[in-house]
N, C-alpha and C positions, 0 to 999 in steps of 0.2 A: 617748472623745469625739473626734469629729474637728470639726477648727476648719476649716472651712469658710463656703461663703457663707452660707447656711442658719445658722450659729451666728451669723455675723456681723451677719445681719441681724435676728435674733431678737434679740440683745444690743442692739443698737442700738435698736430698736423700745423695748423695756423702760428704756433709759438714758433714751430721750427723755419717755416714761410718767412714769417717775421723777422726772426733773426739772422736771416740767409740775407732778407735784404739789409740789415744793419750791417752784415761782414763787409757789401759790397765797397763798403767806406763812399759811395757819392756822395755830392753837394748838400749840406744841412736841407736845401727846398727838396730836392728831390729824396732822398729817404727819409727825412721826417715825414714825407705830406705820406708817402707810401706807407710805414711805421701806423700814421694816427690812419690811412683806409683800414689798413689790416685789423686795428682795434675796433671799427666800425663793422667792419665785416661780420668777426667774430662775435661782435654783440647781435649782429640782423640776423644771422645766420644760425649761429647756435644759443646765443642765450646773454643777456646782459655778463653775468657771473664768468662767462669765459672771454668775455671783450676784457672785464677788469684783471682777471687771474692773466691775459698778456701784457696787458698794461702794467701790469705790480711787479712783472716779471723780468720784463724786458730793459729796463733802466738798470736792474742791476748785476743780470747776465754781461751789459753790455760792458759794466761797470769793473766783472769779476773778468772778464776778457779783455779789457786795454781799449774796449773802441769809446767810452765815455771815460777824460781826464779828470774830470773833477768832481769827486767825493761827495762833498758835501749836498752838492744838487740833485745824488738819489732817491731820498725820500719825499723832496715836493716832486720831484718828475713822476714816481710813483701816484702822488696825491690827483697829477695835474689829470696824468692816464685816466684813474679812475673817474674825475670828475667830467672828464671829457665824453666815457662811455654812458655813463649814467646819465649825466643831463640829454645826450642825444638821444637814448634811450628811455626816458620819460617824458619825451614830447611824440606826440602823433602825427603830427606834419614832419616829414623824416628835413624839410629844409631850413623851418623854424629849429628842428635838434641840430643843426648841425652848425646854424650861425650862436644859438645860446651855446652850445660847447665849445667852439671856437673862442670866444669869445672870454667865458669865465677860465678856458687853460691857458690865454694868453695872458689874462689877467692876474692865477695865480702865478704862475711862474715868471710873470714881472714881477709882480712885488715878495715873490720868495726871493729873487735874486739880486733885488733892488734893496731891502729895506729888511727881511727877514734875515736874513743870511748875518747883516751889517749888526743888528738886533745881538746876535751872538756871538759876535765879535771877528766872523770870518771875514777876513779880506776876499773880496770877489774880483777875478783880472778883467778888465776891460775886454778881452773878448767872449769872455763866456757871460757877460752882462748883455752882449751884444746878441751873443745868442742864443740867449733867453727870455729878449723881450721881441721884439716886434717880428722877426724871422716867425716866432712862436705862431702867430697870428693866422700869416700865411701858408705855412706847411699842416694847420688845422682846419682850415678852409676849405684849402688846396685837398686834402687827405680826405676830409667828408664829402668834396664833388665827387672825389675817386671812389670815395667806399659807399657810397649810396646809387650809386651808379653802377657798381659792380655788383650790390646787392639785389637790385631792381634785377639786374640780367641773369644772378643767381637764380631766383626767385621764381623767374617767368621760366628759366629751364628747370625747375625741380616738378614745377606745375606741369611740365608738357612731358616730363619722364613719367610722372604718374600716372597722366592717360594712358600712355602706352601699355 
């Protein structure tokens, strides 16, 4: 993949996408699951490296703007993003990536929030324990039906612009 303007400005485009729906303040299911399409997108569409660079980015734009309360949970949500792109993107069955990513970011981010956190001594509030473990699962899920699905429809229209 060459990092280029073209990647740069694709990336950028989808960051800003991304965090237009994080402003919208919806329900944790609905902009999370939209949040982790857009990271899917951005990996199917431009390039693993620009699904993580929103992923790495967006936890703490969200963080330096007031719409994510609690501090501490930025650098595993960073962690979880990245793992979340990666492992979808190193499976070739886009449905097997998307249950193995679903999967290991619900996992880390249960046991960042469960057991890592506590590890350091930070007190975690019962709601943000709450939503970061199982909510985590479904809005990863939810967000790879949407972003492999959006991608497929990408895909097949970029294929029919080129005939043209």
């Amino acid at each position: 993949m060459k990092y280029d303007t073209k990647f740069l400005t694709r990336t950028a485009l989808l960051l800003a996408v991304t965090l237009m729906l994080q402003y919208l303040k919806m329900p944790q299911l609905i902009t999370g699951s939209l949040v982790n399409a857009m990271l899917l997108i951005a990996a199917g569409t431009v390039g693993v490296f620009s699904g993580i660079t929103i992923g790495l980015l967006t936890p703490l734009i969200a963080l330096l703007v007031g719409i994510l309360k609690f501090p501490p949970m930025v650098p595993f949500i960073m962690a979880g993003n990245a793992l979340y792109v990666w492992l979808y993107s190193s499976q070739k069955n886009a449905v097997i990536g998307v249950l193995l990513a679903a999967v290991a970011k619900y996992a880390w981010l249960s046991i960042s929030v469960i057991y890592i956190l506590k590890w350091f001594g930070v007190r975690v509030p019962p709601p943000v324990v709450q939503a970061f473990t199982l909510p985590q699962l479904f809005t990863a899920l939810l967000g790879g039906a949407i972003g492999v699905t959006l991608i497929f429809l990408l895909q097949r229209s970029f294929a029919k612009a080129k005939e043209m």
